[in-house]
N, C-alpha and C positions, 0 to 999 in steps of 0.2 A: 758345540757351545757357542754362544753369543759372546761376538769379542769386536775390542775399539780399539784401532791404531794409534797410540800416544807418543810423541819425541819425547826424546831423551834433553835433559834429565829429569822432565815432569814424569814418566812412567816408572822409574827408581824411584820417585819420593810417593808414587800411587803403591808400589810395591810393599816399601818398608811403614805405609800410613802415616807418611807426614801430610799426604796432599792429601787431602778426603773433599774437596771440590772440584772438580776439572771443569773447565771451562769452554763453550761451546759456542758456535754462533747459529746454531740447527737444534732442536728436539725431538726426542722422540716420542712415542706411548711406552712402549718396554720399559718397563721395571723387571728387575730376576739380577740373577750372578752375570758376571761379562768377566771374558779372560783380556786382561790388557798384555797387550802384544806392543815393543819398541821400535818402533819405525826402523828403517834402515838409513833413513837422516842419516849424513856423518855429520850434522853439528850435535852438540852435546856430549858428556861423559856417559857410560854405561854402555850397557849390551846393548846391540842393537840387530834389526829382525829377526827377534825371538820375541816369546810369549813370556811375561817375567811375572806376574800374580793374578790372583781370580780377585773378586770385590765384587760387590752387590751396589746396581745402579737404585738403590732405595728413593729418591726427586728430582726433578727436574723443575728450576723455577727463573726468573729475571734473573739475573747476578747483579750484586750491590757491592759496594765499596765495603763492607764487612764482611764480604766474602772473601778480602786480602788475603790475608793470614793464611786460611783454609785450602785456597788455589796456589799459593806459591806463587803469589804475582797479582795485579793490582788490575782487576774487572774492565774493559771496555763496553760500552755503550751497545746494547742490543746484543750481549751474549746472557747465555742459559749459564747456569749455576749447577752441573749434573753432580749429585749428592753421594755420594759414594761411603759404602761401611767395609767392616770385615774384611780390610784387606790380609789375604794371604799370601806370601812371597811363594813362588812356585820353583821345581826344577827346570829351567830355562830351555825353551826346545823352538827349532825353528819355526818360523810362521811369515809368511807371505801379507801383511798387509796390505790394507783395500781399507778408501773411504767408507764412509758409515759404517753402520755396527753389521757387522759381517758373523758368516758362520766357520767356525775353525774346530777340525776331527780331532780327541784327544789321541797322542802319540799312546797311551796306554791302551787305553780300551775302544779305541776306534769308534765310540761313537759320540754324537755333536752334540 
């Protein structure tokens, strides 16, 4: 599965769908479901590297100042807006983190 390493505490609020914008300074073309994995940062509260929910990267667009609310924090100049739905909080299992959107084996069915 298609997965993006988020800190803590923006990947607990991508988890529980408080944050349904996360904010980027890159784009991609992929759209699909993406498993958000918690950095291993130790700033922030929450788990951290483990994989903590699935969501659907549904757009990618500029980020504007009305994307506040949405990202949990207030848009810089020349970042992406990536749109995110349906977030599901997941059983929490470890995960290795890596820049961009990486591929990560499900611990269930072993496959990506």
């Amino acid at each position: 599965m298609k997965a993006l390493s988020v800190r803590q505490p923006w990947a607990s609020l991508i988890a529980n769908g408080s944050k349904t914008v996360e904010l980027r300074r890159w784009k991609t073309s992929y759209r699909g479901p993406l498993l958000i994995c918690a950095s291993a940062n130790k700033q922030g509260k929450g788990p951290k590297g483990v994989a903590v929910a699935t969501v659907d990267l549904v757009d990618i667009r500029p980020a504007t100042t009305d994307d506040t609310a949405d990202a949990c924090c207030q848009p810089e100049s020349g970042e992406f807006a990536w749109c995110l739905a349906n977030a599901h909080p997941i059983t929490p299992f470890p995960v290795k983190g890596k820049l961009s959107i990486f591929e990560v084996e499900s611990p269930t069915t072993g496959r990506r």
